[in-house]
C-alpha positions as CSV (number, residue, x, y, z in Angstrom):
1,X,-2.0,-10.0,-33.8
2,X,-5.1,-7.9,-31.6
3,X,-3.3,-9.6,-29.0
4,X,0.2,-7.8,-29.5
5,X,-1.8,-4.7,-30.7
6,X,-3.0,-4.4,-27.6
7,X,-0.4,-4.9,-25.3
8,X,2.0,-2.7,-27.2
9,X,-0.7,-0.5,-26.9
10,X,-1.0,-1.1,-23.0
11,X,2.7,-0.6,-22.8
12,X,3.1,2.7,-24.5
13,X,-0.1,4.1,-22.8
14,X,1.5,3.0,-19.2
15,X,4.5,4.7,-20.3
16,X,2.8,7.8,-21.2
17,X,1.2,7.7,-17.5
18,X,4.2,7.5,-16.0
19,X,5.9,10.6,-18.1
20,X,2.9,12.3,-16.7
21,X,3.0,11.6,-13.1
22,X,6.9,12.1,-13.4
23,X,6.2,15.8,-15.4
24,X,4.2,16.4,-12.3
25,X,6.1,15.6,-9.7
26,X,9.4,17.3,-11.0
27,X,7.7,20.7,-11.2
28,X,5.7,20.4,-7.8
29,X,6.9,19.8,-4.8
30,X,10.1,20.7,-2.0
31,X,10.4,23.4,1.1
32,X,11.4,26.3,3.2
33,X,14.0,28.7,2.3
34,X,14.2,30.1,5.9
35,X,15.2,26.6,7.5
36,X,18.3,26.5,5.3
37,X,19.2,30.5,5.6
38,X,16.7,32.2,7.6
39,X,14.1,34.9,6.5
40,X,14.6,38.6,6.2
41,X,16.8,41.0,6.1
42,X,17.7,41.3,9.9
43,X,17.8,37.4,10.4
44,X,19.1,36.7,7.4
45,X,22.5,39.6,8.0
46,X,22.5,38.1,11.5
47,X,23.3,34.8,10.8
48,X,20.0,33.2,11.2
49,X,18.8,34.4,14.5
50,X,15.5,35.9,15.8
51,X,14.3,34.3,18.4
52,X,14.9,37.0,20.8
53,X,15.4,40.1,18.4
54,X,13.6,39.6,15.3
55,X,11.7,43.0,13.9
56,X,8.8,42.9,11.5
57,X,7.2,40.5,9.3
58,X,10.1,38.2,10.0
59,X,9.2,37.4,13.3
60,X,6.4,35.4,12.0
61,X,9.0,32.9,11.0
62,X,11.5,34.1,14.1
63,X,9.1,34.2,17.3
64,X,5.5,35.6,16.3
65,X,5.5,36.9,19.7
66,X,8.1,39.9,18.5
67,X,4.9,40.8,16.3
68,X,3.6,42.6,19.5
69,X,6.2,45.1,19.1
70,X,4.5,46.2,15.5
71,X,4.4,50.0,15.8
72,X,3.8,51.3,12.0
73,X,2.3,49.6,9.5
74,X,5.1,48.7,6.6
75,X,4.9,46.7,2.8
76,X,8.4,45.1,2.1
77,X,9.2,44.0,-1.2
78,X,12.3,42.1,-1.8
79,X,14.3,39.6,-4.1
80,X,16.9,37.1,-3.4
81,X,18.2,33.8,-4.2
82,X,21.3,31.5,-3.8
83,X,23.8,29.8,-5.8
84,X,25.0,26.2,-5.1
85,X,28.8,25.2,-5.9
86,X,28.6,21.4,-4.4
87,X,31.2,18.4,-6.1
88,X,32.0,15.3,-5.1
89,X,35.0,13.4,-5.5
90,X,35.5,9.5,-5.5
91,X,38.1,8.2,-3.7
92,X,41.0,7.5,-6.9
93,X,38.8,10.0,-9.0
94,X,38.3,13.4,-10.3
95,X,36.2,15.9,-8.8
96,X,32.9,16.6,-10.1
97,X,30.6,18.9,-10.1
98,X,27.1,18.6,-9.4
99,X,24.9,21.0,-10.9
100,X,22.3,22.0,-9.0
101,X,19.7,24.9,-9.9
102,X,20.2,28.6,-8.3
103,X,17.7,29.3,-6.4
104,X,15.7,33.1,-7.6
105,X,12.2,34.7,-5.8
106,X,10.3,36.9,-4.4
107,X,9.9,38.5,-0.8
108,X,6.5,40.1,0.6
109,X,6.1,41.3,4.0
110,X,3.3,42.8,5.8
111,X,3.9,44.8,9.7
112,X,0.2,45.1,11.0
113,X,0.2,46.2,14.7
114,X,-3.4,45.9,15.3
115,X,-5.2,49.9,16.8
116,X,-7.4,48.9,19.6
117,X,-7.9,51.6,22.3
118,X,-7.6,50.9,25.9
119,X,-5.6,48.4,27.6
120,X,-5.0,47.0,24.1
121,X,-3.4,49.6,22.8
122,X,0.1,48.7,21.5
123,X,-0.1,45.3,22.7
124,X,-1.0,43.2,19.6
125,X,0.5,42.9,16.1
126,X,0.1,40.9,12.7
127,X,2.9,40.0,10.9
128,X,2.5,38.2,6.7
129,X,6.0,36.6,5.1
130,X,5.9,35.3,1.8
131,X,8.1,33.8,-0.3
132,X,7.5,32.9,-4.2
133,X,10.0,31.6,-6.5
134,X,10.4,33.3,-9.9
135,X,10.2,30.8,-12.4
136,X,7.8,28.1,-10.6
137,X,5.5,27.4,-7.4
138,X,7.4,24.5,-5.9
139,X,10.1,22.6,-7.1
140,X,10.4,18.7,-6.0
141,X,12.5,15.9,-7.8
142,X,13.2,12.7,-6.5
143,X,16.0,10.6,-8.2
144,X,17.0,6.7,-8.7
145,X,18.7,6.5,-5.0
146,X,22.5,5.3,-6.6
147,X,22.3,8.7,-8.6
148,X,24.7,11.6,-6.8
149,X,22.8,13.7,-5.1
150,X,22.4,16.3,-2.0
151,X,18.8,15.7,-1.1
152,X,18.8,18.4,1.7
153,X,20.5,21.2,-0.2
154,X,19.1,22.9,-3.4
155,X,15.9,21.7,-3.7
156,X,14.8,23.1,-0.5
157,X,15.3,26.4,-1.5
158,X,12.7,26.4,-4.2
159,X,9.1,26.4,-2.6
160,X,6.2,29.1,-2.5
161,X,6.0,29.7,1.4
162,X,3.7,31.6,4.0
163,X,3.8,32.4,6.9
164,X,1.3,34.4,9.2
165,X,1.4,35.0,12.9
166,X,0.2,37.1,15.9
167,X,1.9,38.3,18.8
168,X,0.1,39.5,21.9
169,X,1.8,41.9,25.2
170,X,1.2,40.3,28.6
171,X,2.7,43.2,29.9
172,X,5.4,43.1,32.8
173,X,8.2,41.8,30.5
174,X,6.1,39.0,28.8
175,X,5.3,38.6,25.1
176,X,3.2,35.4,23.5
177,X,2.3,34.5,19.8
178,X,1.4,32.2,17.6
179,X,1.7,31.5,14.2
180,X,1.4,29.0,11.0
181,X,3.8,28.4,7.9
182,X,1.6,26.5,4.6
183,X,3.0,25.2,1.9
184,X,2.1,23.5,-1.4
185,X,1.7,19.5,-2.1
186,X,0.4,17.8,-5.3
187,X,-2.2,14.9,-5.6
188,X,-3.9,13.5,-8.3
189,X,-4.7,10.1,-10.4
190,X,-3.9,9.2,-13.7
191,X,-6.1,6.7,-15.5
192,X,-5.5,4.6,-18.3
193,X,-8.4,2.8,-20.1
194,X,-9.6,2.3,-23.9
195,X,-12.8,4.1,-25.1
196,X,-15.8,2.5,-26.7
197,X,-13.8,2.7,-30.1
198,X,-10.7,0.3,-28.5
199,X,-8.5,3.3,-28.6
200,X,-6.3,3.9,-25.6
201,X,-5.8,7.1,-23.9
202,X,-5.2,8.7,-20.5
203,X,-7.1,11.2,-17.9
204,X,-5.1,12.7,-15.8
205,X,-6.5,14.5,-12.7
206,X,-4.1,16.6,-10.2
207,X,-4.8,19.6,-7.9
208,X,-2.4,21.8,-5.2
209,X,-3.3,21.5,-1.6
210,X,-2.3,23.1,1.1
211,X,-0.7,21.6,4.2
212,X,0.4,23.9,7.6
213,X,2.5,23.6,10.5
214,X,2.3,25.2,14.0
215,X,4.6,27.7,15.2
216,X,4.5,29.5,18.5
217,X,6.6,31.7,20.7
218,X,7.3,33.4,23.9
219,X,9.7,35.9,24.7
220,X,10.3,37.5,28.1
221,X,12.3,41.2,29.0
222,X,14.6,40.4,31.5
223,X,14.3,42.9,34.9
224,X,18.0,42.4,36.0
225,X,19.1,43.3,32.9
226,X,18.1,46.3,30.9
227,X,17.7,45.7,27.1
228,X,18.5,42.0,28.0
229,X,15.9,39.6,26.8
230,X,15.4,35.8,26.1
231,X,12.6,33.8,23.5
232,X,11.7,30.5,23.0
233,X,10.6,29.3,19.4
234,X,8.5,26.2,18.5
235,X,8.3,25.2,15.1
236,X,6.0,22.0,13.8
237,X,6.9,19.7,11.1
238,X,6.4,21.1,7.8
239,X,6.8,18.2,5.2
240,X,4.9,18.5,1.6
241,X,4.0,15.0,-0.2
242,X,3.1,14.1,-3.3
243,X,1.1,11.0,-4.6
244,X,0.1,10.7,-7.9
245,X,-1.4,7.2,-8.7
246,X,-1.2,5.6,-12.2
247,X,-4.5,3.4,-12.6
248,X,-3.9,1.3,-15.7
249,X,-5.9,-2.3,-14.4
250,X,-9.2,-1.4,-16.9
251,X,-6.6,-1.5,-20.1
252,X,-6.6,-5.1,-20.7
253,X,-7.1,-8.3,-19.1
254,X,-3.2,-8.0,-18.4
255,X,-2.4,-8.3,-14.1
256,X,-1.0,-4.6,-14.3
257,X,-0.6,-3.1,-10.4
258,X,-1.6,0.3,-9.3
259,X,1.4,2.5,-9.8
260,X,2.0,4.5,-6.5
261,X,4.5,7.6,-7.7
262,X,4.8,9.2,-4.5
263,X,7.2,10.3,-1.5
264,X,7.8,13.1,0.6
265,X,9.3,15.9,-1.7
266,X,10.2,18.3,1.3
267,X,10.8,18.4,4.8
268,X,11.5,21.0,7.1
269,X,12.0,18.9,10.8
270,X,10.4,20.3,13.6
271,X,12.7,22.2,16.0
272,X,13.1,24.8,19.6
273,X,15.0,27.9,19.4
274,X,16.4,29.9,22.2
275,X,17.7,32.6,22.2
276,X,19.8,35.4,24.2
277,X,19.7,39.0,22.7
278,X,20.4,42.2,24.1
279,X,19.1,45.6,22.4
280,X,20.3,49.6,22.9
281,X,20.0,52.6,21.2
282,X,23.5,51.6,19.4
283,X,23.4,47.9,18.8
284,X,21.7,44.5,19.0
285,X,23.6,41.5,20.2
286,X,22.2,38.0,19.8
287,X,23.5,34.2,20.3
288,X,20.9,31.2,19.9
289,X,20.8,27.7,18.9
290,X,18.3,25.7,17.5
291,X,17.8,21.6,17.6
292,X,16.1,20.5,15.2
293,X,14.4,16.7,15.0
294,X,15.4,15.2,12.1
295,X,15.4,12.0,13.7
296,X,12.0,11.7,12.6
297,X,12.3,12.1,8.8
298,X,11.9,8.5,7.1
299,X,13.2,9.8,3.6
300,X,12.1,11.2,0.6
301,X,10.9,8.1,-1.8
302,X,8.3,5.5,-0.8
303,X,7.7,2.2,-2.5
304,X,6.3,2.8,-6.5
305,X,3.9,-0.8,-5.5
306,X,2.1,-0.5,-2.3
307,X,1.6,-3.9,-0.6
308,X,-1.8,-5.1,0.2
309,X,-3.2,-4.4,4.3
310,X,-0.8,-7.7,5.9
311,X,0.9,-8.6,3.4
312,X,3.9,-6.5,3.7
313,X,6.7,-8.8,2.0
314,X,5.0,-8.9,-1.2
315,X,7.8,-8.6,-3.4
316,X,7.7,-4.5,-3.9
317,X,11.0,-2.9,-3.3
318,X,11.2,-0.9,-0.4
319,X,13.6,2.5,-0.1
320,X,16.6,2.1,2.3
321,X,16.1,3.1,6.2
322,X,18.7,5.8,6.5
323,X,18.9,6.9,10.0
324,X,18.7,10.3,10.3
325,X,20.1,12.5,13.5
326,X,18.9,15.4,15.2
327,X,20.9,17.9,15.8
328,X,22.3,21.8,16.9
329,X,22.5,25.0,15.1
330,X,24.3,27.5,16.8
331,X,24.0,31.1,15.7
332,X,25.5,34.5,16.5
333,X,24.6,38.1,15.4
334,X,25.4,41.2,15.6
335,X,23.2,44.6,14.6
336,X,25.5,48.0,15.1
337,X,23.9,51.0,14.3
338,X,25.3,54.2,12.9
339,X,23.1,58.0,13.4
340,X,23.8,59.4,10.0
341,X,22.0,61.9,10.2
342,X,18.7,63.6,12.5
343,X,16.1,61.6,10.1
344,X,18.8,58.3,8.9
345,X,20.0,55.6,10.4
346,X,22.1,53.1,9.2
347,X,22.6,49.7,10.0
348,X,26.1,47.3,9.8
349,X,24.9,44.1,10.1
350,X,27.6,40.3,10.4
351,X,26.5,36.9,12.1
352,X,27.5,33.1,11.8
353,X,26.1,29.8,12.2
354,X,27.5,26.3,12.4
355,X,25.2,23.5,11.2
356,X,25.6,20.1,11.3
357,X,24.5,17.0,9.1
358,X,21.5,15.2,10.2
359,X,22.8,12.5,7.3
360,X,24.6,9.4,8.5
361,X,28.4,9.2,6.7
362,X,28.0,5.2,6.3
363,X,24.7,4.6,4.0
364,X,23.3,1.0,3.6
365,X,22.5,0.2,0.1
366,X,19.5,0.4,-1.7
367,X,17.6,-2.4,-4.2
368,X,16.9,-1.6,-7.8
369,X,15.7,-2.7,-11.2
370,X,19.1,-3.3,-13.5
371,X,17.9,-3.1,-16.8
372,X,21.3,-4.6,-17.9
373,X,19.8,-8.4,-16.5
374,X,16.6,-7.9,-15.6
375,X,17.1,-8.5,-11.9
376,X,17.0,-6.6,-8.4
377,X,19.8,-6.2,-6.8
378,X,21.5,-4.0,-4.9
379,X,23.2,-0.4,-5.4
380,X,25.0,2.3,-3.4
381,X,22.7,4.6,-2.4
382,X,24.8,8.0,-3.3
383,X,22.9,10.5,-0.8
384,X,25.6,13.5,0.4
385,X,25.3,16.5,2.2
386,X,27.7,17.9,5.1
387,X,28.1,20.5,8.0
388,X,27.6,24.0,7.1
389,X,29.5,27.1,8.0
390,X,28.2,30.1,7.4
391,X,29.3,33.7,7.6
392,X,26.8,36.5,7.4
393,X,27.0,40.0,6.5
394,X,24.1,42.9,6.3
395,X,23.4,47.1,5.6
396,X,20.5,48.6,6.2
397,X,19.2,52.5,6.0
398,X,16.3,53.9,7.8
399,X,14.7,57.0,7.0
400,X,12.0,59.4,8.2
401,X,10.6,63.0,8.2
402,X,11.2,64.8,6.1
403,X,12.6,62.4,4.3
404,X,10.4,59.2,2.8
405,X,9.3,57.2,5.4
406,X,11.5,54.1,3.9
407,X,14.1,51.2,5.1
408,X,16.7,49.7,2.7
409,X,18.1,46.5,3.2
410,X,20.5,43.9,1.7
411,X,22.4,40.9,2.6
412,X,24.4,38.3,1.5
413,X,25.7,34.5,3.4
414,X,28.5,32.7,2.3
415,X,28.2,28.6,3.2
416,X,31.0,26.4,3.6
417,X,30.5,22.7,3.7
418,X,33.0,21.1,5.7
419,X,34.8,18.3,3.5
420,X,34.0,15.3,5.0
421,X,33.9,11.6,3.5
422,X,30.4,9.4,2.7
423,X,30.7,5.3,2.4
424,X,28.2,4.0,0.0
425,X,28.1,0.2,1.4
426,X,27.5,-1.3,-2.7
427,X,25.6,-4.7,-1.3
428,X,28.5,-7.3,-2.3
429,X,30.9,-6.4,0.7
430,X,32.5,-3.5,-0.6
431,X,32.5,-0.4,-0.3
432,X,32.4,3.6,-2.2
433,X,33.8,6.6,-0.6
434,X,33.5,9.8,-1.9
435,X,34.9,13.7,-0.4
436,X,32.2,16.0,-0.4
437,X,32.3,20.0,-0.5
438,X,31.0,23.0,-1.7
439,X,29.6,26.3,-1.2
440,X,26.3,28.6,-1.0
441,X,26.2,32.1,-1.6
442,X,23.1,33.5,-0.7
443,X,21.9,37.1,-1.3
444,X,18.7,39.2,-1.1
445,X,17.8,43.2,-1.6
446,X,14.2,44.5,0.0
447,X,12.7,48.0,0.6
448,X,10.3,48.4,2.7
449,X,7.6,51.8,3.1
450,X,6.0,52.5,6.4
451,X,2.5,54.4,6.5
């Protein structure tokens, strides 16, 4: 009778673990807004691009070497967020919705150019993006592989981001920077013993760290062409992980394994951007494209059992290899501006980009528990996501002496995702296809004083 008190015990303090660790994973963890819509409200209006024309704080996400430009020192303070209308439809079925959580925060900006004297002078600025969610600091779920889902939509869009940079004049045409974007990851252990009076209970231990990726730029004022001008932007991998383990082996003399609830909540895939813009006193024009590497990405989940140092096969299920592809964002943008008046300017902004899935429209299956017989066995893994279209529209006013010194901005996207059709192979020789679509509207409203 101890015997079954005890295990019943084991098994409802193990469970308890778990609906920690799973409490603390779902509320910590995904990435970057800016790689799904770009950052500010020039980029942002003007379909994502930047690399060559970006102005202010944003160009520490654009091309930090724009930063050298910095002239006045500004504070921005902005909102935004985006709605996500994605379905599915099985092939013979309904379509479905799949609810997925709008996405609400904060923008802060900070223009710095940097007042050194001399040869210095009007050659170096500091440029400070943030980007905090409303409601929480990260957001990160992972989900049982045959459950419908769009793992590179929506969840991306909810992360605390910053990003800082510096850009330096070379003079003669030639602007450098540098830069770094951080975001937030979770770790942390969860132990389950008894105490000296046989009682079971749990300690759980977590903290927020911080992990960065490089970015760094280069732009270059071309002579044969006046306001003409081409940049170059490298971004680094920014991925946050979390890995909560669930330690339960001092409970009992019971063979229980260290629980490994872990993965890689978010990605954003390292990428080059180059870009063409050209800038007068009455417009900006820009066309880019970015690749990005998602080649690299392994996948969100990793194996809940970790196998012992050479003894890989040991019976622990393993997520599916889905081979990710790189691949090309092209953008366009456009920035006309209208003289109101001696001391406003307005500003009529439109872009576009075309995106394409780095996800693979054939998907191998994926082995899981089935409670129904107690087995493994195989089941479709039901990951979607498709190529984006997305139109772009801006206004901005500018104002100075004698009126306040201030710049208004909004802008809204609209995404399309092309329909397109995903085979789930099910593991017995058949097979699931199912039409995806759906659309994004993104918006965002800052103001911004200069001093």
């Amino acid at each position: 009778m101890a015997s079954a008190r005890v295990r019943r015990g084991a098994r409802s303090a193990l469970t308890l673990g778990v609906a920690i660790a799973a409490t603390l994973v779902a509320r910590e963890g995904h990435a970057s807004p800016e790689d799904l819509f770009g950052y500010g409200p020039h980029s942002s209006a003007m379909g994502g691009t930047g690399a060559a024309s970006a102005r202010g704080f944003e160009a520490a996400w654009a091309n930090p070497a724009l930063l050298s430009r910095l002239r006045e020192r500004k504070l921005t303070l902005g909102y935004g967020g985006a709605a996500f209308g994605l379905a599915t439809q099985a092939e013979g079925g309904e379509r479905q919705a799949r609810g997925t959580a709008a996405a609400r925060g904060v923008f802060i900006g900070v223009d710095l150019p940097l007042p050194f004297g001399g040869v210095l002078k009007d050659r170096l600025g500091v440029g400070l993006a943030f980007y905090t969610p409303s409601d929480i600091i990260v957001r990160g779920r992972l989900l049982y592989p045959e459950k419908p889902q769009f793992p590179l939509l929506g969840e991306r869009a909810q992360s605390l981001t910053v990003r800082g940079g510096l850009g330096v004049d070379l003079s003669h045409g030639l602007r450098v920077g540098a830069g770094f974007a951080a975001l937030a990851e979770i770790v942390g252990d969860v132990l389950v013993a008894t105490d000296s009076s046989g009682r079971v209970g749990t300690r759980v231990e977590d903290q927020l760290v911080t992990t960065y990726a490089p970015t760094v730029g280069a732009t270059y004022d071309l002579p044969f062409w006046r306001g003409g001008r081409v940049g170059l932007t490298f971004r680094g991998t920014l991925d946050a992980r979390f890995a909560i383990t669930i330690d339960a082996t001092k409970l009992s003399s019971l063979n229980i394994p260290v629980f490994n609830i872990s993965g890689l909540a978010q990605y954003d895939p390292s990428q080059i951007a180059l870009e063409v813009a050209h800038e007068s006193d009455a417009r900006t024009v820009a066309f880019g494209a970015t690749y990005k590497l998602w080649s690299r990405y392994k996948g969100p989940i990793e194996p809940t059992i970790s196998c012992p140092p050479g003894e890989e096969g040991c019976g622990a299920l393993v997520p599916a290899v889905v081979g990710y592809s790189n691949t090309l964002v092209v953008r366009a943008g456009l920035d006309e501006k209208v003289h109101i008046a001696p001391s406003a300017v307005g500003h009529l902004r439109a872009g576009a980009f075309f995106e394409g899935s780095p996800l693979p429209s054939t998907l191998p299956s994926s082995d899981a528990f089935r409670f129904a017989d107690r087995t493994t066995g195989p089941v479709p893994t039901r990951y979607y996501d498709a190529a984006r279209l997305a139109g772009t529209l801006g206004l901005g006013l500018s104002l100075k002496g004698p009126l306040p010194p201030i710049d208004l901005d909004m802008y809204t996207q609209l995404h399309f995702l092309m329909p397109r059709t995903m085979t789930s192979d099910l593991g017995d020789g058949s097979a699931e296809r199912t039409k995806v679509t759906g659309r994004v509207h993104v918006y965002g409203l800052l103001a911004g004083v200069r001093f």
